[in-house]
TORMI-262267 format. One line per field, with one value per atom (N, C-alpha, C, O): residue number from 0; atom name; y, x negated, z negated. Coordinates in nm, 4 decimals, always signed. Example, Ala and Ser with C-alpha at 12.3 -4.5 7.8 and 13.67 -1.06 7.14 Angstrom:
// TORMI-262267
k: 0:0:0:0:1:1:1:1;
a: N:CA:C:O:N:CA:C:O;
y: -0.5690:-0.4500:-0.3300:-0.3319:-0.2250:-0.1060:+0.0030:+0.1138;
x: -1.3190:-1.2300:-1.3200:-1.4236:-1.2850:-1.3670:-1.2900:-1.3409;
z: -0.7800:-0.7800:-0.7800:-0.8465:-0.7080:-0.7140:-0.7870:-0.8039;
***
This chain:
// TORMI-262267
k: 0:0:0:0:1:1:1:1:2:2:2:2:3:3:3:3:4:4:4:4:5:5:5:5:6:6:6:6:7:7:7:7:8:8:8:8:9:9:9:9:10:10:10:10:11:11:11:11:12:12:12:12:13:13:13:13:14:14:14:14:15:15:15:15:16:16:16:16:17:17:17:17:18:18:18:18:19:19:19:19:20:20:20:20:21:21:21:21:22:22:22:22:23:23:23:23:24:24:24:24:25:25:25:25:26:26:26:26:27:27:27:27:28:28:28:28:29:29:29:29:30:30:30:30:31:31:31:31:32:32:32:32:33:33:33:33:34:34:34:34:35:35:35:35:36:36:36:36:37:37:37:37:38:38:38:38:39:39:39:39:40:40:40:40:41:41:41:41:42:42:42:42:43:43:43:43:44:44:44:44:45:45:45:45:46:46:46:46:47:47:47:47:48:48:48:48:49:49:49:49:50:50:50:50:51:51:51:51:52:52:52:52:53:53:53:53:54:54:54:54:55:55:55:55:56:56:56:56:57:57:57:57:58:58:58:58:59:59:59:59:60:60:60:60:61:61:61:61:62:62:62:62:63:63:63:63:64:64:64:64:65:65:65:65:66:66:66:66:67:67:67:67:68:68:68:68:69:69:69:69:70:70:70:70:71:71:71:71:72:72:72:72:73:73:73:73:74:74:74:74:75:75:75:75:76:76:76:76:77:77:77:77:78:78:78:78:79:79:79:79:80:80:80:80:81:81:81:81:82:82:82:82:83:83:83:83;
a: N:CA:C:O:N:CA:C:O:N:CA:C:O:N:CA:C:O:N:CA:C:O:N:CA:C:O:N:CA:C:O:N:CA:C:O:N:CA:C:O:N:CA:C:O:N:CA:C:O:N:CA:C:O:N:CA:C:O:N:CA:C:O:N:CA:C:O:N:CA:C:O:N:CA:C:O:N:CA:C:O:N:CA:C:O:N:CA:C:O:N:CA:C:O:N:CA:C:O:N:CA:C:O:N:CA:C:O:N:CA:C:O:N:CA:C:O:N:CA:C:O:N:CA:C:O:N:CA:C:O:N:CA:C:O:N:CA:C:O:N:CA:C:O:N:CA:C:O:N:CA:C:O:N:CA:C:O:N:CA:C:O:N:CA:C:O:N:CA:C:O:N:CA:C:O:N:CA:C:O:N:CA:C:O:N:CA:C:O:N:CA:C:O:N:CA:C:O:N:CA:C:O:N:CA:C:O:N:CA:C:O:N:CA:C:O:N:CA:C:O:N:CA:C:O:N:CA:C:O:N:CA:C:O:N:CA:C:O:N:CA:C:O:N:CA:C:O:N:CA:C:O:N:CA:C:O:N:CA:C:O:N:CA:C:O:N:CA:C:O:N:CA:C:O:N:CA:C:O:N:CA:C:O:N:CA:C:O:N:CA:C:O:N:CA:C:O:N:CA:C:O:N:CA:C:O:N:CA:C:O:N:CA:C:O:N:CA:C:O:N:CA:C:O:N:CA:C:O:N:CA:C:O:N:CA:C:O:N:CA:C:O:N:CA:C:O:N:CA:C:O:N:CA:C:O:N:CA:C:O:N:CA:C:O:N:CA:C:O:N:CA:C:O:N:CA:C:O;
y: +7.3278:+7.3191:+7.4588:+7.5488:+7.4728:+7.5990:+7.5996:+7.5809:+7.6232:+7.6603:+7.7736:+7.8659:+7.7008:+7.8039:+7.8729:+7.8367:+7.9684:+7.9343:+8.0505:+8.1500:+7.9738:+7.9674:+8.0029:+7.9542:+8.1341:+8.1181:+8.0145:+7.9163:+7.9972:+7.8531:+7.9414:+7.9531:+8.0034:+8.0423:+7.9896:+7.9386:+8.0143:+7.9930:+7.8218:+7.7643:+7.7877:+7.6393:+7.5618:+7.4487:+7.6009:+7.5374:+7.5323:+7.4432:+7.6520:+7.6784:+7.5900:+7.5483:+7.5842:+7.5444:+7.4066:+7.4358:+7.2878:+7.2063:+7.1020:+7.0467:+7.1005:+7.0063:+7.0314:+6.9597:+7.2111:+7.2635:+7.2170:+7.1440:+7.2683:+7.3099:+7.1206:+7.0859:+7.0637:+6.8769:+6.8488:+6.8130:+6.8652:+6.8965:+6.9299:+6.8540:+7.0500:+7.1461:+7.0784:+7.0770:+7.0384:+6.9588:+6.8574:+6.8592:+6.7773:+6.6630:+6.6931:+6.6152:+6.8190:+6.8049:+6.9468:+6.9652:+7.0677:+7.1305:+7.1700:+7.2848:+7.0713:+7.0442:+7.1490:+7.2198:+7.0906:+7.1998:+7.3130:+7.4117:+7.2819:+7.4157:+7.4064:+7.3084:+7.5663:+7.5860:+7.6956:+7.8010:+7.6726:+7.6349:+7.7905:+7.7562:+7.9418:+8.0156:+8.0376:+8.0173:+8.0949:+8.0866:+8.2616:+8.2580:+8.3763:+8.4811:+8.4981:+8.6102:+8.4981:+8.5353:+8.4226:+8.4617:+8.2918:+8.2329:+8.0976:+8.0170:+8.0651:+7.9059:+7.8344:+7.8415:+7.7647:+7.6107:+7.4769:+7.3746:+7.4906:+7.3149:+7.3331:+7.4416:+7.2715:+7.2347:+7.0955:+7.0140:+7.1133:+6.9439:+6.9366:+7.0387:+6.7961:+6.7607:+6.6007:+6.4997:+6.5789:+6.4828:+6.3536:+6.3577:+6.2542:+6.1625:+6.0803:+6.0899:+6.0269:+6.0027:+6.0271:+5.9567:+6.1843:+6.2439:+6.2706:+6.3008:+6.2727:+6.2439:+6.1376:+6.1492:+6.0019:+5.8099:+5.8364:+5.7232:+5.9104:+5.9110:+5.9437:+5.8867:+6.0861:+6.1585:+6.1117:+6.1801:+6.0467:+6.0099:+5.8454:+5.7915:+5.8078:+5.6640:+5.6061:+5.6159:+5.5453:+5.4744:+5.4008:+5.3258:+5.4139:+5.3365:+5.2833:+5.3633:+5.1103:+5.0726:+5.0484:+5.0242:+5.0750:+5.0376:+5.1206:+5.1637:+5.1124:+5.1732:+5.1106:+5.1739:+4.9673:+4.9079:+4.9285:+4.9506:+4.9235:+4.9666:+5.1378:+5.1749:+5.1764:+5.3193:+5.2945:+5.3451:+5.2416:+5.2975:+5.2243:+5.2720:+5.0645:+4.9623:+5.0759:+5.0678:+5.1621:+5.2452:+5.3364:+5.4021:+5.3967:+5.5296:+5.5289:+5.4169:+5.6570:+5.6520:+5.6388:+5.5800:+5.6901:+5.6762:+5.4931:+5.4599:+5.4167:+5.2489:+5.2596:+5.2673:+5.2626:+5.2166:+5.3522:+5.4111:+5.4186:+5.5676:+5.5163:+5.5779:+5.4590:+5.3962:+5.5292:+5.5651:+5.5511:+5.6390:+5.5836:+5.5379:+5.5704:+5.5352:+5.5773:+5.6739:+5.5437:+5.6319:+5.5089:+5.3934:+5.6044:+5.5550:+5.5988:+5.7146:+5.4690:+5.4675:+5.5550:+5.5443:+5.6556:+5.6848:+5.5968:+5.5209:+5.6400:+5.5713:+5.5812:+5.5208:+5.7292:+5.7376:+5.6577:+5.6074:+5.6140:+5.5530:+5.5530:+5.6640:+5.4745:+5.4782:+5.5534:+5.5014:+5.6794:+5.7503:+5.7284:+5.6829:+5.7408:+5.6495:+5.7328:+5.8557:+5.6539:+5.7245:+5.6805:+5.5598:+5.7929:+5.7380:+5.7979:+5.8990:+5.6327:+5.6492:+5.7076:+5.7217;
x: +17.8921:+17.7632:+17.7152:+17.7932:+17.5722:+17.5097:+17.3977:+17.2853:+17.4283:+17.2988:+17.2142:+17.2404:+17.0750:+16.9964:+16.9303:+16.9653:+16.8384:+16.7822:+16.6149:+16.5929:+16.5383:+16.3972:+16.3423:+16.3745:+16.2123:+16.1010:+16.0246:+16.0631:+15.9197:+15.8226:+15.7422:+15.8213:+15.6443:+15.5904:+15.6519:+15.5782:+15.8213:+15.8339:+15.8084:+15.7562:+15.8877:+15.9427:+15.7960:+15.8117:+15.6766:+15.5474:+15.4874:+15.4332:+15.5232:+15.5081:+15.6156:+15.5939:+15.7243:+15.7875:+15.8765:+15.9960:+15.8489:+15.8783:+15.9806:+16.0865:+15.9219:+15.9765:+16.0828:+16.1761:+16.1066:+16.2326:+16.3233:+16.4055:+16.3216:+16.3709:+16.4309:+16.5446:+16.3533:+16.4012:+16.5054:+16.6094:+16.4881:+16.5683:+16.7047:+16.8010:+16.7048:+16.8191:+16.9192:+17.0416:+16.8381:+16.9296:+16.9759:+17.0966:+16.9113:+17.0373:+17.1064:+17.1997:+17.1029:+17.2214:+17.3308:+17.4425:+17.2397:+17.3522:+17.3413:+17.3496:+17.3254:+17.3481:+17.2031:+17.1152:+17.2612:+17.1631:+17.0815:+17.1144:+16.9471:+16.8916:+16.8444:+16.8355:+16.8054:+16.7842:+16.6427:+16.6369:+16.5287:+16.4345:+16.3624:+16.3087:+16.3689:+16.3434:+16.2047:+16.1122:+16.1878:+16.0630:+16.0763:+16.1387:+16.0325:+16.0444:+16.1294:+16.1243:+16.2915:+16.3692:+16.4739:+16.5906:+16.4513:+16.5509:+16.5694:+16.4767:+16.6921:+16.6903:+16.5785:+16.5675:+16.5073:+16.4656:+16.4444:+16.3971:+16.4867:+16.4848:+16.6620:+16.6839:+16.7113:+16.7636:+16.6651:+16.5923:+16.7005:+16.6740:+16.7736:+16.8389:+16.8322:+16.9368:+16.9575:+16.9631:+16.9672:+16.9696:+16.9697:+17.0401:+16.9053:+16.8630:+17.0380:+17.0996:+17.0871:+17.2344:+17.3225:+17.3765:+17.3415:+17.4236:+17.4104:+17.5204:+17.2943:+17.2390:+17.3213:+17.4150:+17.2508:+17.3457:+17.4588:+17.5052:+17.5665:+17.7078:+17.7462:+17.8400:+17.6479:+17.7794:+17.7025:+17.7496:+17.6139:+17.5924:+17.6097:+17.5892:+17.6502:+17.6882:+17.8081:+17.9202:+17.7885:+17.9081:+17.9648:+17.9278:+18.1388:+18.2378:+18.2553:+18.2733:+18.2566:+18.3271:+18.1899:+18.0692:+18.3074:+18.1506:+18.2829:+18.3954:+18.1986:+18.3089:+18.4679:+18.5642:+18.4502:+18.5506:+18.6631:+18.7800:+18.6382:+18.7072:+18.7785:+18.8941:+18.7051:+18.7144:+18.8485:+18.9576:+18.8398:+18.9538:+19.0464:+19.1593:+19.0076:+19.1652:+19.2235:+19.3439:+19.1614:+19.2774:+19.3145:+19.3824:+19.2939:+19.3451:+19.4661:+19.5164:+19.5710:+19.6545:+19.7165:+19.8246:+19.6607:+19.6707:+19.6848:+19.7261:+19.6421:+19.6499:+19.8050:+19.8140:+19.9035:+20.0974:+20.0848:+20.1412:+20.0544:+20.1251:+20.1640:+20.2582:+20.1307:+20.1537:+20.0604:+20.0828:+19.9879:+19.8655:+19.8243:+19.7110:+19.8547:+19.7946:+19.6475:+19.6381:+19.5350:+19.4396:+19.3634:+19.3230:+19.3795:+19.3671:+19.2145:+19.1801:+19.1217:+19.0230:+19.0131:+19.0944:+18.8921:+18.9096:+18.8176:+18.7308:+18.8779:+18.8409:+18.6991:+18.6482:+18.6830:+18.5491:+18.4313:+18.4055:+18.3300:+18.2363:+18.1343:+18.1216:+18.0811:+17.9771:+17.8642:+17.8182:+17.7689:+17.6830:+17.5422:+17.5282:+17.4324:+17.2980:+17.2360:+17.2434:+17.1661:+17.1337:+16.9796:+16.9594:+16.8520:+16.7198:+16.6863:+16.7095:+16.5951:+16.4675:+16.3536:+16.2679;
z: +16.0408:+16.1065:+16.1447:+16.1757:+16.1403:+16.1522:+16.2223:+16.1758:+16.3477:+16.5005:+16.4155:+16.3384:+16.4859:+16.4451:+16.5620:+16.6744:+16.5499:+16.6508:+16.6222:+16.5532:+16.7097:+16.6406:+16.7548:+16.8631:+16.7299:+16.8571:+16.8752:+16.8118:+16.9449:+16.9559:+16.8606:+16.7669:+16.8312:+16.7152:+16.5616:+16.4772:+16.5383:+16.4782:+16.4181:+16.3226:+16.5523:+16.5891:+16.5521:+16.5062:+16.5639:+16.5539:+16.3717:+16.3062:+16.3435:+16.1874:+16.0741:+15.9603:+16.1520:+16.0290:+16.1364:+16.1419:+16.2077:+16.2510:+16.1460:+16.1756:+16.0453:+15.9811:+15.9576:+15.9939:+15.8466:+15.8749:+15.9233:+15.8679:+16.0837:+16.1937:+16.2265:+16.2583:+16.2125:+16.1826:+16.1164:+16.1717:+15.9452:+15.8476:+15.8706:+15.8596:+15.9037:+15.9719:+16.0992:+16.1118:+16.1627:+16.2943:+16.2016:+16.1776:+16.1498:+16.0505:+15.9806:+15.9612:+15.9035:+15.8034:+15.8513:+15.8029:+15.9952:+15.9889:+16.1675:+16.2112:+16.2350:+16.3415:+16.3992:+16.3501:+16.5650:+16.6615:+16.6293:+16.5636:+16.6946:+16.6371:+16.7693:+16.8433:+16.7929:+16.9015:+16.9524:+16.8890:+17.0657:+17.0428:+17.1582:+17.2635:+17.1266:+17.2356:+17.2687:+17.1900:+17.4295:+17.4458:+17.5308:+17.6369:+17.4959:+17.5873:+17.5510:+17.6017:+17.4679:+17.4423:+17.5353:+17.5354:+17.6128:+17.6544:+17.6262:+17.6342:+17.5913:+17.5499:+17.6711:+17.7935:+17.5611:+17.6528:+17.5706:+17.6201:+17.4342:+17.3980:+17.2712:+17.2173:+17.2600:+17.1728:+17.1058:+17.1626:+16.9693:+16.8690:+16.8368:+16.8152:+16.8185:+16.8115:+16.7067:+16.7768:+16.5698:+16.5457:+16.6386:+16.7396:+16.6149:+16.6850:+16.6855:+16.7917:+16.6019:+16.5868:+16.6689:+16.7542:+16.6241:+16.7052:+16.8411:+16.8871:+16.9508:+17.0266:+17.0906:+17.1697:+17.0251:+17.1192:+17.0504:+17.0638:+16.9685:+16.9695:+17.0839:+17.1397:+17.1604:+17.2725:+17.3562:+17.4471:+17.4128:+17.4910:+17.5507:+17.6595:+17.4404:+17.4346:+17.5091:+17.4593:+17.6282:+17.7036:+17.6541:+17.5638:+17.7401:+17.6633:+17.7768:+17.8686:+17.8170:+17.9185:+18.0355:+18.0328:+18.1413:+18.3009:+18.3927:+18.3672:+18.5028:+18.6184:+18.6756:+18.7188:+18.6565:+18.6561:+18.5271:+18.5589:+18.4276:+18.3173:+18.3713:+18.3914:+18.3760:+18.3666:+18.5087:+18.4825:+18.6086:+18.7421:+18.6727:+18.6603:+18.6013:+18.5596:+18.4534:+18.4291:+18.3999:+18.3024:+18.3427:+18.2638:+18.4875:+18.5435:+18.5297:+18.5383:+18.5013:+18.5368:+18.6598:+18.6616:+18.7841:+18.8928:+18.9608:+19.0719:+18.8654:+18.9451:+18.9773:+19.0999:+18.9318:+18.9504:+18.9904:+18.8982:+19.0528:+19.1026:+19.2588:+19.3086:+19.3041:+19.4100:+19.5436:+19.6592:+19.4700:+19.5900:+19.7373:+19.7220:+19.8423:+19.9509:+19.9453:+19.8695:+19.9940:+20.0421:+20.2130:+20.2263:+20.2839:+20.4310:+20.4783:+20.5018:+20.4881:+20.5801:+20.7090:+20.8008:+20.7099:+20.8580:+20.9242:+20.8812:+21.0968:+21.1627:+21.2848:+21.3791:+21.1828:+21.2236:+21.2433:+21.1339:+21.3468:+21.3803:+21.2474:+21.1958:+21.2029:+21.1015:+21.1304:+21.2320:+21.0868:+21.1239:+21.1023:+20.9888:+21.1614:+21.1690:+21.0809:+21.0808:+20.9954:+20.8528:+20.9145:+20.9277:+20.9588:+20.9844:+20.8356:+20.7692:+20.8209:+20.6750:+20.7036:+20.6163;
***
């Protein structure tokens, strides 16, 4: 895979490119003034890494920590008045 990386001048002239390129050779990347501000990123590859496995319950039943035999002790601090 091969980052590119493009001014917005460029990024405006040759869009489709710069499309092209994120699918077949990953991230391209998008400067404005000389500092990152957009990556494109295949749409795919995108919901792969962002795609959840599981829910929160899943996630603690596989901790290793469940049989470690961890105490964790409530304090007994007063509950504190949260004004809306």
């Amino acid at each position: 895979m091969t980052a590119a990386t493009w001014t917005v001048a460029e990024a405006k002239a040759r869009l489709s490119e710069i499309i092209e390129r994120a699918q077949s050779s990953g991230p391209q990347t998008i400067t404005k003034k000389g500092r990152r501000v957009v990556v494109v990123v295949d749409a795919q590859e995108r919901e792969r890494k962002t795609r959840r496995s599981g829910n929160l319950a899943e996630f603690f039943a596989a901790s290793p920590l469940r049989k470690s035999g961890l105490k964790i002790k409530r304090g007994k601090e007063a509950l504190r008045r949260v004004v809306l």
